[in-house]
C-alpha positions in Angstrom: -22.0 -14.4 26.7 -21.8 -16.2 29.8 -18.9 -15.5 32.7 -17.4 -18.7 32.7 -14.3 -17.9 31.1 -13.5 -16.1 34.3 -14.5 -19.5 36.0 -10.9 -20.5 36.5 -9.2 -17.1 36.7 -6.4 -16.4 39.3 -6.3 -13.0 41.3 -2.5 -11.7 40.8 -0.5 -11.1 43.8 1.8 -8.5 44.3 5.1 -10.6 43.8 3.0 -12.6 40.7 2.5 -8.5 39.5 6.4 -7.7 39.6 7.5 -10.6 37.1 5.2 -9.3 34.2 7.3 -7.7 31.8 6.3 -6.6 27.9 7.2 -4.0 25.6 7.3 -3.2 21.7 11.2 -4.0 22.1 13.3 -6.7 22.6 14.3 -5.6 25.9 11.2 -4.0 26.5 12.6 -0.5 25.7 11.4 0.9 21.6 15.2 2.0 19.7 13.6 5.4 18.3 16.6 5.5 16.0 15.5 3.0 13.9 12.6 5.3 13.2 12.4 7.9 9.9 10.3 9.8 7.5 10.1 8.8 3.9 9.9 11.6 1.2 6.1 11.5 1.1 5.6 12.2 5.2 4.9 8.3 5.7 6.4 6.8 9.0 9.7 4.7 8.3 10.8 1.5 10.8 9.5 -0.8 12.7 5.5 -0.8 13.5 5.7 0.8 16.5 7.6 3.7 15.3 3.8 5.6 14.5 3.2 5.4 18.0 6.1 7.2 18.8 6.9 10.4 15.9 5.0 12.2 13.1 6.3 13.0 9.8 5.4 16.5 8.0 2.8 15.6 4.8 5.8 16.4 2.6 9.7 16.4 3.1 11.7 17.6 0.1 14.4 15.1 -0.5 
């Protein structure tokens, strides 16, 4: 593999650094209460919810 994809690459500057913004939520902050446990210990909500908690193997509902 040769290194010219970085033929054309740009360094960042710091004010080019500030304006990056990113996150698994809308507004770049995850809503935690729209994550759950199911009954059999799976992770309920949106994906990035298994980043976030752990669900017992089994929950008695």
């Amino acid at each position: 593999m040769s290194n010219n994809i970085f033929k054309n690459a740009k360094r960042l500057g710091k004010n080019d650094l500030k304006n990056i913004v990113g996150g698994v939520g809308k507004i770049g902050t995850p809503d935690l209460s729209l994550c759950g446990c199911s009954c059999t210990g799976a992770v309920t909500g949106p994906k990035y919810c298994v980043q976030y908690i752990g669900c017992p193997q089994v929950i008695t509902c």
